[in-house]
C-alpha positions, 0 to 999 in steps of 0.5 A: 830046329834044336841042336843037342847040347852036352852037359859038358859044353854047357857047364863049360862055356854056355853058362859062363857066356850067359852071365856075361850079360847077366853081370853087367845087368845087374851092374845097372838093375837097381842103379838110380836112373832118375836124375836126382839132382835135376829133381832137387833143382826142380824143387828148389824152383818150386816146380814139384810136377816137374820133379815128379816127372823124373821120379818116372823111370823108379816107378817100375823098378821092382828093386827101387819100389819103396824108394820111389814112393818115399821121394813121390810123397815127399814132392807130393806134400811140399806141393800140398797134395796131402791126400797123395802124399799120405797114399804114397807114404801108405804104400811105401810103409806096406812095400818096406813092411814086406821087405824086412824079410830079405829073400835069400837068392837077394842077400846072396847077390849082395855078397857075391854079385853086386850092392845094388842087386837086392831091393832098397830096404830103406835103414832104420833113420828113414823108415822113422823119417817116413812115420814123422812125415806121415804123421806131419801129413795128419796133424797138417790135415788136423787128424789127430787121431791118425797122427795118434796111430803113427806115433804108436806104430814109432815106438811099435817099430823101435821096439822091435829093432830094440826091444830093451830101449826102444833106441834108433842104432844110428840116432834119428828117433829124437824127433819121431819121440819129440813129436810122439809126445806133443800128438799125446799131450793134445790128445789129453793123454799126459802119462804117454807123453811125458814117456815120448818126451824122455825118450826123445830127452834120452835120444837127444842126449845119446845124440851128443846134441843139446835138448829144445828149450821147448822139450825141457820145459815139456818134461818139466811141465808134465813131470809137475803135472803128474807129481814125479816132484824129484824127477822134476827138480832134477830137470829144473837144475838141469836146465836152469829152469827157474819159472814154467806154466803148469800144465792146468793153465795151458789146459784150455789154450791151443798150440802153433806148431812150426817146423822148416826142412831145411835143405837136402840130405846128403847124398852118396857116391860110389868111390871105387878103386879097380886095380889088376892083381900082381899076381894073376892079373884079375881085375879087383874092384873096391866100391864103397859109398862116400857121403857128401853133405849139401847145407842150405845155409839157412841161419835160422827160423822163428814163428810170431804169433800176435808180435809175440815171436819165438825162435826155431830150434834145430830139433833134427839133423838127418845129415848126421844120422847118414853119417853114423849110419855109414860108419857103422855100414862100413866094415860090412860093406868091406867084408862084402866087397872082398867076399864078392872079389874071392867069389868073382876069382875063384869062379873066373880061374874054373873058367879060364881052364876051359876058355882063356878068353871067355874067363877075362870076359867075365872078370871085366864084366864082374869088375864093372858090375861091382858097384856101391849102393849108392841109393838113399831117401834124397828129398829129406831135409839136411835139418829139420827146425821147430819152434812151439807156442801155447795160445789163448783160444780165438782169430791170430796172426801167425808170421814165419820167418826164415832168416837171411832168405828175402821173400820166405814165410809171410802172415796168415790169419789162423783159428785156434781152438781150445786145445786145437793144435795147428801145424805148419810147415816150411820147406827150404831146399835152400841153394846147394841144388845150383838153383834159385831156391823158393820156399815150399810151404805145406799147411793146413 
């Protein structure tokens, strides 16, 4: 049985009461319901299958999609499972190719809703993040030629955001350039290297960092090579750079390639003011997010090779690039915060000429589902350490170490081919998760 419903009834109280519930869903429709702090302390035990556990409830998140699967193949790779961890990134790389072209209906319910009503699309530093740990994945995996195509589809992607300079707006590129050019000087193919290796130069310098001693004596190296001689003397003043192996000398050798994700990226919180308006009483709420940082602590890293050892530098400071990013988010997120109070008032004072009670509903309904976006690529690393040595072709001992941390790297016995590149990496999550941390070693 059907009761007949006017159009006056139902654009007067019907749909109001409807939103109701509609707004405090949504106050939780993309929020982070995994946990991530116990996942940070079940990898900071070396339990990745328990960390994996509590991605669960993301898994089916349609607004969380992209999210879920960076941080599955961020557990997946530091557990060894590459194959795994490839596919989630693969995946994760379609989703957030598929996301660039935002819905209106989303873009609408983030000014005029809530933060968290549209779908992560994870900022320009995380989606280079993604290419650099797929790319880590190959190299690990000794596919150079897979490795090869991730480096293009960087510098594909930072010309698309910026098609004069191919630069990152936040920073974040120096290593994804950095990186680009050791895959194209293995590869043979110096022009393209030298080319990865300025930008990740330009990047760096942009950064108000200092440049890797490795990547000065690169630019030098290749610039020589390929006789840019004013270019590389500009380099050597720079850099103070009195001596260097050519390029032809290191043409037959291999390489060892060492690089420790040191720690967790920040998080960010929701910080929020609610407060009633002096004038009419309606409850205004201000969300921002805030970014609290977790260093690991770790004071260092080196690789050793035959007892020749060679300290790690810190080539990447993803903590930074949030914090850039953030400031640079900040006025928009205020502009939208005060678009959706206006909208959640106006709306609110149409009502409560109909329905008085009706109207403070949903003006607390509005207020509480008015949250910040606090989502983010949590399992990336506070820094990212590397150290590099061009070997003579034949059976080494490779040593790591991470300093201060009983017990961490160790001695292995590697195969280095002529020209072979061999990449090993270290995860240190380090003791801001409140768990005693191990490291997590992911190699090939």
């Amino acid at each position: 049985m059907s009761l007949p419903v006017s159009g006056r009834v139902w654009s007067g109280t019907l749909r109001p009461i409807l939103l109701v519930p509609l707004l405090i869903a949504l106050s939780g429709c993309a929020a982070l319901r995994t946990d991530f702090a116990a996942v940070e302390r079940d990898l900071a035990r070396g339990d990745a299958e328990a960390a994996l556990q509590r991605l669960g409830p993301l898994q089916d998140s349609r607004l969380n999609r992209p999210l879920y699967l960076m941080n599955r193949g961020m557990i997946l790779r530091v557990a060894g499972d590459r194959a795994g961890s490839i596919a989630a990134f693969e995946e994760a790389k379609t989703r957030v190719g598929e996301l660039q072209a935002v819905s209106l209906s989303e873009t609408l319910a983030g000014w005029t809703l809530t933060e968290t009503a549209s779908s992560y699309v994870p900022p320009v530093h995380e989606h280079l993040m993604l290419h650099v740990y797929q790319m880590l994945n190959f190299l690990e995996q000794g596919d150079l030629d897979a490795a090869r195509v991730e480096a293009l589809q960087i510098d594909l992607g930072l010309r698309r955001v910026d098609p004069r300079d191919g630069e990152a707006p936040d920073g974040g590129d120096a290593l994804a350039r950095y990186l680009s050019g050791i895959v194209f000087e293995a590869s043979r193919e110096d022009s393209d290297a030298l080319i990865a290796y300025r930008k990740a130069y330009h990047a760096y310098r942009r950064g108000g960092g200092s440049v890797p001693r490795d990547l000065q004596q690169s630019l030098v190296r290749l610039t020589d090579a390929l006789e840019l001689h004013d270019e590389r003397d500009g380099y050597l003043a720079e850099f103070g750079i009195a001596a260097w192996t050519s390029q032809q000398d290191l043409r037959g050798r291999g390489q060892v390639v060492l690089l420790v994700h040191d720690g967790f990226a920040p998080r960010l919180r929701d910080e929020s003011l609610l407060v009633p308006a002096p004038d009419s009483g309606h409850l205004i709420r201000v969300a921002l997010p805030s970014l609290h940082r977790r260093p690991s602590g770790l004071a260092g890293a080196s690789l050793g090779v035959n007892g020749i050892r060679h300290q790690a530098e810190v080539v990447e400071r993803p903590a930074d690039t949030m914090d850039r990013w953030l400031s640079r988010q900040m006025p928009l997120l205020i502009s939208r915060a005060a678009s959706r109070n206006v909208a959640r008032y106006q709306f609110t004072r149409q009502v409560e000429q109909d329905n008085a009670l009706l109207a403070v509903l949903l003006n607390v309904a509005g207020a509480l589902a008015d949250n910040a976006d606090t989502r983010s690529w949590r399992t990336l690393p506070d820094r990212v350490w590397l150290a590099r040595l061009f070997v003579e072709p034949g059976i080494h001992e490779v040593e790591v170490l991470l300093d201060g941390v009983a017990g961490a790297g160790g001695t292995r016995t590697h195969r280095i081919s002529p020209g072979g590149l061999l990449v090993i990496s270290e995860h240190w999550p380090g003791g801001g998760s409140g768990a005693t941390a191990q490291p997590l070693r992911s190699r090939r």
